[in-house]
N, CA, C and O of each residue as an XYZ file, in Angstrom:
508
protein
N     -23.230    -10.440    -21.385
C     -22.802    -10.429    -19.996
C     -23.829     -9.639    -19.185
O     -24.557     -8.806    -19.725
N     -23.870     -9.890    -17.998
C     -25.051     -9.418    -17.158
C     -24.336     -8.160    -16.722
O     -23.144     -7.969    -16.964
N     -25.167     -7.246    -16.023
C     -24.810     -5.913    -15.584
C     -23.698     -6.231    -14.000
O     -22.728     -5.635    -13.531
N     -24.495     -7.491    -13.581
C     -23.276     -7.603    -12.661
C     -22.228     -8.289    -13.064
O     -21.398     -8.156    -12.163
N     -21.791     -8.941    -13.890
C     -20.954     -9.472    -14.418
C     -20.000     -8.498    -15.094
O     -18.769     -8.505    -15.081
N     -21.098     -7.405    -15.867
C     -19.989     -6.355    -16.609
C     -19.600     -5.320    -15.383
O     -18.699     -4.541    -15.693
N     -20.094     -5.182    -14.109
C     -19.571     -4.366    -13.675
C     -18.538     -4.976    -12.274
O     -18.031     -4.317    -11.366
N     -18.494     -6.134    -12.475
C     -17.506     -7.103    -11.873
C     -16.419     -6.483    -12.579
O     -15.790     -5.485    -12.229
N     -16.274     -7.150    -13.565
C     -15.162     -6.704    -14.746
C     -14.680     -5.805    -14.984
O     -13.456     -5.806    -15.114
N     -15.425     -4.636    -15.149
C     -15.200     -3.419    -14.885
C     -14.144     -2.939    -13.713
O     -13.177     -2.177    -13.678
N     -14.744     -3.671    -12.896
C     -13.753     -2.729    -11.464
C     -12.739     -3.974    -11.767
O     -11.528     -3.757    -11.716
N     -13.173     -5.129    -12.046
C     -11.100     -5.753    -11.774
C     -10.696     -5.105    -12.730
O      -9.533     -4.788    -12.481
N     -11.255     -4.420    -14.475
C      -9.875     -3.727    -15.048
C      -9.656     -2.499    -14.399
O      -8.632     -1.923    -14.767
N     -10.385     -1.889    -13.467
C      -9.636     -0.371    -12.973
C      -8.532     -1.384    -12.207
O      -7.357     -1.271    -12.555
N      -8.936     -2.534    -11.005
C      -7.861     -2.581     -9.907
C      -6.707     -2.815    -10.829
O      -5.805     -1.984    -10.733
N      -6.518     -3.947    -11.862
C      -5.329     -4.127    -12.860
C      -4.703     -2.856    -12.953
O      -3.553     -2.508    -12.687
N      -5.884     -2.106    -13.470
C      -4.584     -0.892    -14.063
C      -4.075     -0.088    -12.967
O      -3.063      0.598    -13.109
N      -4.834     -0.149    -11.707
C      -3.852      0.312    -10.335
C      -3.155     -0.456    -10.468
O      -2.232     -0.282    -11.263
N      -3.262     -1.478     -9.856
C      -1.798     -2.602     -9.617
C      -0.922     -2.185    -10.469
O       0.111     -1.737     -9.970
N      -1.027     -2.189    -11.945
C      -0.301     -1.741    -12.904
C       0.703     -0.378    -12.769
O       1.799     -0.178    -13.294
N      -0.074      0.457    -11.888
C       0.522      1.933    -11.887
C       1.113      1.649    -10.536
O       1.105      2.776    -10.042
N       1.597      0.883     -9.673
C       1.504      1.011     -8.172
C       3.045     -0.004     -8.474
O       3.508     -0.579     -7.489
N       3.855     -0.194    -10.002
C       4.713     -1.499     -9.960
C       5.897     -0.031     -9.952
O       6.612      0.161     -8.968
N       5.939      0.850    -11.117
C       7.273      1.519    -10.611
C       7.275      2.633     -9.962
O       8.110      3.532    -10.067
N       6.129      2.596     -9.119
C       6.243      3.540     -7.509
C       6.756      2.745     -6.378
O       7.315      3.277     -5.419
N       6.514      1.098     -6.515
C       7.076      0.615     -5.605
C       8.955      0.420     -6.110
O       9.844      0.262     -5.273
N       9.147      0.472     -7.333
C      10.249      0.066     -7.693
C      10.850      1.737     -7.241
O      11.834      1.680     -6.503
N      10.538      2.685     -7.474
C      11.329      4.114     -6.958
C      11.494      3.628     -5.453
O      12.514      3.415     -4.797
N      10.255      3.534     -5.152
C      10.576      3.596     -3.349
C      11.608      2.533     -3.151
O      12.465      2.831     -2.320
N      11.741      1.223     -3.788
C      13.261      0.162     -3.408
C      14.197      0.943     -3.632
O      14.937      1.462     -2.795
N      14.216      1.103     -5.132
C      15.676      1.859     -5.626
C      16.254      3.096     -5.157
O      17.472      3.180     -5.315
N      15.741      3.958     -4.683
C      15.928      5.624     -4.063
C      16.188      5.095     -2.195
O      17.178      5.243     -1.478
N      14.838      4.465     -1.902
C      15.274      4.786     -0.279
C      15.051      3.455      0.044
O      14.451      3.460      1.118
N      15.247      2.200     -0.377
C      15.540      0.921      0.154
C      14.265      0.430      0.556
O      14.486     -0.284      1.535
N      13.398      0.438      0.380
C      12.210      0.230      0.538
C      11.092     -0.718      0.789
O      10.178     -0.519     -0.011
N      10.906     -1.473      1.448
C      10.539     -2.636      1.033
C       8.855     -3.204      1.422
O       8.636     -3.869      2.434
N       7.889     -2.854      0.549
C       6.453     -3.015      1.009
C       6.185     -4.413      1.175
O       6.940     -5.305      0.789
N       4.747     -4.632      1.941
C       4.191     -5.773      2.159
C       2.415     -4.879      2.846
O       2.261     -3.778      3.374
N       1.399     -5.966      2.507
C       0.349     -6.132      2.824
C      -0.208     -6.867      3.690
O      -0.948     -7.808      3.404
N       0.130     -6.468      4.987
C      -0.610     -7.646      6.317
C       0.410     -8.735      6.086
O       0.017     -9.892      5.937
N       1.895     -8.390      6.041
C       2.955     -8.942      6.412
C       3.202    -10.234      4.853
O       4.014    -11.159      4.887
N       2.498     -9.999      3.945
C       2.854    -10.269      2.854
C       3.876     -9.372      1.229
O       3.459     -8.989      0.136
N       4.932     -9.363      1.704
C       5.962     -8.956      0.749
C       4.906     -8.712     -0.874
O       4.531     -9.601     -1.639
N       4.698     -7.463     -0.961
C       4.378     -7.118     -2.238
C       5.373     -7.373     -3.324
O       6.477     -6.830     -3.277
N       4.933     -8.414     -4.590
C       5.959     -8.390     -5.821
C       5.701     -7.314     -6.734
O       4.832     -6.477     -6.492
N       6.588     -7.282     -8.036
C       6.407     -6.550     -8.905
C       5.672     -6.926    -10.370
O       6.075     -6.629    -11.495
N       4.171     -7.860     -9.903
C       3.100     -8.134    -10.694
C       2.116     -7.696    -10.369
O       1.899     -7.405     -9.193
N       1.119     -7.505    -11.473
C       0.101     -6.419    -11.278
C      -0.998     -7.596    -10.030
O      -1.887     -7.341     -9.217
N      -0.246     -9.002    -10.522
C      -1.706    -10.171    -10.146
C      -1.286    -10.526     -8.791
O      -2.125    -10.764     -7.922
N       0.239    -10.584     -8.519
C       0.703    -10.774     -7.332
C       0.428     -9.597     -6.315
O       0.559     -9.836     -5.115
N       0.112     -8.539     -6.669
C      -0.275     -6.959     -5.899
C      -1.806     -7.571     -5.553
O      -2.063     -7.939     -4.407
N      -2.812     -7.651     -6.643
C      -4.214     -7.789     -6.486
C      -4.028     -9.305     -5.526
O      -4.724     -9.019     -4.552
N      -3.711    -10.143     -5.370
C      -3.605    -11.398     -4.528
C      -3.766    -11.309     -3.264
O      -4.535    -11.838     -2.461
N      -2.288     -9.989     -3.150
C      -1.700     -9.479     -1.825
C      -3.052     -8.489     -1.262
O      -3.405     -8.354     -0.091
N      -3.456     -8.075     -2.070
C      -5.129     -6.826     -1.538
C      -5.731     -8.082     -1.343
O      -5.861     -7.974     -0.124
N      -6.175     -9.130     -1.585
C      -7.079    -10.377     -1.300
C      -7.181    -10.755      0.059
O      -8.103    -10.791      0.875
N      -5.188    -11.206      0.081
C      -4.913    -11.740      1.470
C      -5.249    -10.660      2.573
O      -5.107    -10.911      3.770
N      -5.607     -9.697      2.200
C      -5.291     -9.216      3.336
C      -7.014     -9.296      4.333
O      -7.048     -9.222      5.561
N      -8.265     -9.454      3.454
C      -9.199    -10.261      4.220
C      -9.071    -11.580      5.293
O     -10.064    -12.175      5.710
N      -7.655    -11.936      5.670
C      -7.764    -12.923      6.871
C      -7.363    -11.950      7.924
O      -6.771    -12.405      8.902
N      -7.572    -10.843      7.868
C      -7.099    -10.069      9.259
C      -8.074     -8.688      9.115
O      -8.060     -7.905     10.065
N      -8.705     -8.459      8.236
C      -9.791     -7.460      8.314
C     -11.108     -7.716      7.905
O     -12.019     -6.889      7.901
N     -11.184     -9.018      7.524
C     -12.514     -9.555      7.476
C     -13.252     -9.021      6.220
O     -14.453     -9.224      6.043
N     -12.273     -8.154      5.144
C     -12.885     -8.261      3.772
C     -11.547     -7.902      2.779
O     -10.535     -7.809      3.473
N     -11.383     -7.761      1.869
C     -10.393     -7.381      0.601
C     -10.385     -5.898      0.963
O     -11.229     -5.003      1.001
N      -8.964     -6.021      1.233
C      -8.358     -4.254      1.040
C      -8.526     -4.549     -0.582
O      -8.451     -5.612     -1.197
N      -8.765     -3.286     -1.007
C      -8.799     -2.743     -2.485
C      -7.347     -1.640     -2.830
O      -6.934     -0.689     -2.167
N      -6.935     -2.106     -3.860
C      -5.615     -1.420     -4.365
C      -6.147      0.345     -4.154
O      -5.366      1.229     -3.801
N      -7.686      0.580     -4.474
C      -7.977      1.690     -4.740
C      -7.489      2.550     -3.320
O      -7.219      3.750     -3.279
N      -7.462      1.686     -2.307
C      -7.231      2.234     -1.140
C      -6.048      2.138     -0.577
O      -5.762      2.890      0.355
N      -5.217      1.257     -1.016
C      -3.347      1.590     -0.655
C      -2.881      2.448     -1.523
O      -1.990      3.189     -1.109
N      -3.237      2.568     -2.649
C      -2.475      3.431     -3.937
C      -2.158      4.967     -3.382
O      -1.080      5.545     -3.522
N      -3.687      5.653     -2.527
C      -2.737      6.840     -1.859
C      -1.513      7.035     -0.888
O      -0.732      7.987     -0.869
N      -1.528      5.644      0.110
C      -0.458      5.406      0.486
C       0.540      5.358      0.492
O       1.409      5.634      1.319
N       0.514      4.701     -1.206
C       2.019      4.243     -2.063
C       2.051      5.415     -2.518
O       3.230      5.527     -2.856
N       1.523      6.411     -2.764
C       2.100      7.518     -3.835
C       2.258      8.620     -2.564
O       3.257      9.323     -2.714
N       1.495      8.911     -1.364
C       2.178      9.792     -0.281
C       3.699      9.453      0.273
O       4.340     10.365      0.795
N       4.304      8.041      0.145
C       4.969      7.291      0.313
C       6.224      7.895     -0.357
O       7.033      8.630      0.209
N       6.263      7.556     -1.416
C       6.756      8.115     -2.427
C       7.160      9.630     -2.578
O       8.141      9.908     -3.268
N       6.523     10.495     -2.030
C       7.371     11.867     -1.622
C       7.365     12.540     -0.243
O       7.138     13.692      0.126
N       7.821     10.981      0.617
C       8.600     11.552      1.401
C       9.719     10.681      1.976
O       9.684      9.450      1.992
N      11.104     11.735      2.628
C      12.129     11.344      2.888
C      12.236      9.954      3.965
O      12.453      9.984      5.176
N      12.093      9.199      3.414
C      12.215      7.965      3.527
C      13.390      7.175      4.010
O      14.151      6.959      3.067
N      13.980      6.465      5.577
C      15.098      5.639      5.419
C      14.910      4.537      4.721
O      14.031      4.501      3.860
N      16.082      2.973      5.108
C      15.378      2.040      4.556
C      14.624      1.373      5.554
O      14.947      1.654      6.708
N      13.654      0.519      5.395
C      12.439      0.181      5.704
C      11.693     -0.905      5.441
O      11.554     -1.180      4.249
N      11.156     -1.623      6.270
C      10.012     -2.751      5.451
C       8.381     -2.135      6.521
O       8.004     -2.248      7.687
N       7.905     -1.542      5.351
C       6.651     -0.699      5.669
C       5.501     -1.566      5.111
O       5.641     -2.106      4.013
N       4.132     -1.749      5.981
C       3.244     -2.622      5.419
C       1.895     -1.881      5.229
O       1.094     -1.763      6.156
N       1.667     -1.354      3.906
C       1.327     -0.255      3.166
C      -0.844     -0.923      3.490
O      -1.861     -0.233      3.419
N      -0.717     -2.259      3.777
C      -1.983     -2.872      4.253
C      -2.446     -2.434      5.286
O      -3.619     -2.061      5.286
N      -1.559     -2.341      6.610
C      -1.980     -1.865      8.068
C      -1.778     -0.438      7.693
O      -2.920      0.021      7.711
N      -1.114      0.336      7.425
C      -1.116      1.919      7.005
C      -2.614      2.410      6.690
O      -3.187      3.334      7.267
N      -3.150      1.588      5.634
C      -4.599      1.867      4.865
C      -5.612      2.044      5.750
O      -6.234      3.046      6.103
N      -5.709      0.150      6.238
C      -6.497      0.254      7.030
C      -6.791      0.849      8.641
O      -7.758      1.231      9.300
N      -5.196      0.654      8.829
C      -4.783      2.566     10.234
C      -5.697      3.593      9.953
O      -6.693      3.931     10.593
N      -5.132      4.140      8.698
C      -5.391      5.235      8.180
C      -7.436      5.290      8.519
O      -8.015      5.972      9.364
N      -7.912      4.530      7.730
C      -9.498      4.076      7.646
C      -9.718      4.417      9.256
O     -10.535      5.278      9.585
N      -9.095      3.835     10.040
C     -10.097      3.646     11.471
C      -9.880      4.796     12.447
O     -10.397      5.043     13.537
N      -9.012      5.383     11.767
C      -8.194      6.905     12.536
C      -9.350      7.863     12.602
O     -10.474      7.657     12.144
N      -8.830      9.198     13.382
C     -10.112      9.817     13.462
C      -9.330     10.920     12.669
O      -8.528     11.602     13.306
N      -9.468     11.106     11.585
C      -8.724     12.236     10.661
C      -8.725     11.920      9.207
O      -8.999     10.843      8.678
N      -8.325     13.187      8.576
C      -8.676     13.022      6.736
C      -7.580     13.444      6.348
O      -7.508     13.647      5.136
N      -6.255     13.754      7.244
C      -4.971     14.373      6.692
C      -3.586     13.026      6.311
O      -2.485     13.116      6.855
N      -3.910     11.921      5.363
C      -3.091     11.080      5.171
C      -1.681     10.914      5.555
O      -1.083     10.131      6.292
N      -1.225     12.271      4.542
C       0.279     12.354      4.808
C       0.683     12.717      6.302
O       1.662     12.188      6.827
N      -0.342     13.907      7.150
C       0.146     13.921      8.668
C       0.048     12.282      9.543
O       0.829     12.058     10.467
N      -1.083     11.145      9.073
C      -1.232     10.016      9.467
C       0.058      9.221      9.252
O       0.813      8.570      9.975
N       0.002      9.515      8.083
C       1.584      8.895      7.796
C       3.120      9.366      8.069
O       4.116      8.647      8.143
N       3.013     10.926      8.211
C       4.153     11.004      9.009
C       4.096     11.075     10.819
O       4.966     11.503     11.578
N       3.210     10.693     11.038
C       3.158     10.083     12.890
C       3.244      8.621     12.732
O       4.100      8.229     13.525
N       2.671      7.489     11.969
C       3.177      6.526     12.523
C       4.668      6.172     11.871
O       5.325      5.422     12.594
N       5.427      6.644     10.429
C       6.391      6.779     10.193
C       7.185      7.645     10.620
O       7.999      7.880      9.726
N       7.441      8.430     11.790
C       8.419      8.821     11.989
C      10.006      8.818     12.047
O      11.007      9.371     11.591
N       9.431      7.522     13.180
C      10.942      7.022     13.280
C      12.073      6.035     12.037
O      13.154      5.495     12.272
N      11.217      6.110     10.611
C      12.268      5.867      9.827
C      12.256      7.183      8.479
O      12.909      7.159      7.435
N      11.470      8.050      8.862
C      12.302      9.445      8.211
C      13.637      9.485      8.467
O      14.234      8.875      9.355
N      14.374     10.719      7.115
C      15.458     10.693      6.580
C      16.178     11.424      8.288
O      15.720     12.346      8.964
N      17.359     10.603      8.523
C      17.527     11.322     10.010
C      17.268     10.540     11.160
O      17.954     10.632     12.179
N      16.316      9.784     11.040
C      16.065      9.145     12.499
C      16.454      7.483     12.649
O      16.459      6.852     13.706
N      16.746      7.009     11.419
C      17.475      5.818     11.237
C      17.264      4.321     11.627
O      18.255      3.627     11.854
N      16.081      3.832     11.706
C      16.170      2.601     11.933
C      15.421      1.515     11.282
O      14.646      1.784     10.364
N      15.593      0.322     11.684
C      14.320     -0.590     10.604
C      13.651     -0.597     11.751
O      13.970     -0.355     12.915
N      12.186     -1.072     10.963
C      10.660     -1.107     11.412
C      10.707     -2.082     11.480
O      10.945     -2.552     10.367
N      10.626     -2.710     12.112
C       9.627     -4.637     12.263
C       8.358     -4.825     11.417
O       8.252     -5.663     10.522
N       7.358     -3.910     11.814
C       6.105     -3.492     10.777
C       6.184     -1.981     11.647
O       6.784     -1.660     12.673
N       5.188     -1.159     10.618
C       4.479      0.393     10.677
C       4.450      0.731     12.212
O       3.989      1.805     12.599
């Protein structure tokens, strides 16, 4: 195999094994606080190939592949905090996050999530 070929490969087995680690963080966030992700308005499943698909799609609205490597902090800042229920799109969060002028995630994420912290009660349409 060629060096670009092995290092093709290479990074799809890291994204797999994100996708892989990113299935029962999304399953806590359903089961605990009702939760419900999507990527640029595509409903994330609970497959590692249907996750990597959903990072694919999301090049018709940013003009390249979000990479799992770059929602996964999302999903796991996500994940400890008080959360209502929700359909949060963990794609526009990322790439929010990217174009923002700041390096403090979780404060990024608790300003545009506010209004469905534990307490303030409502569904989101999107983020």
């Amino acid at each position: 195999m060629t060096d670009l070929g092995a290092d093709h490969f290479e990074r799809w087995r890291e994204d797999e094994a994100t996708a892989e680690a990113m299935i029962p963080l999304m399953g806590r966030l359903y089961r605990d606080n009702d939760v419900i992700l999507y990527i640029f308005g595509k409903k994330l499943t609970r497959t590692s190939i249907e996750i990597m698909k959903a990072h694919r799609y999301a090049r018709n609205f940013i003009d390249r592949e979000l990479s799992v490597q770059e929602t996964m902090p999302v999903l796991v800042a996500l994940t400890t905090m008080q959360l209502d229920s929700a359909k949060i799109d963990i794609g526009k969060l990322a790439a929010g996050f990217q174009a923002a002028d700041t390096d403090d995630l979780e404060a990024y994420l608790h300003d545009e999530l506010s209004s469905v912290m534990t307490g303030h009660g409502r569904l989101l349409e999107e983020p």
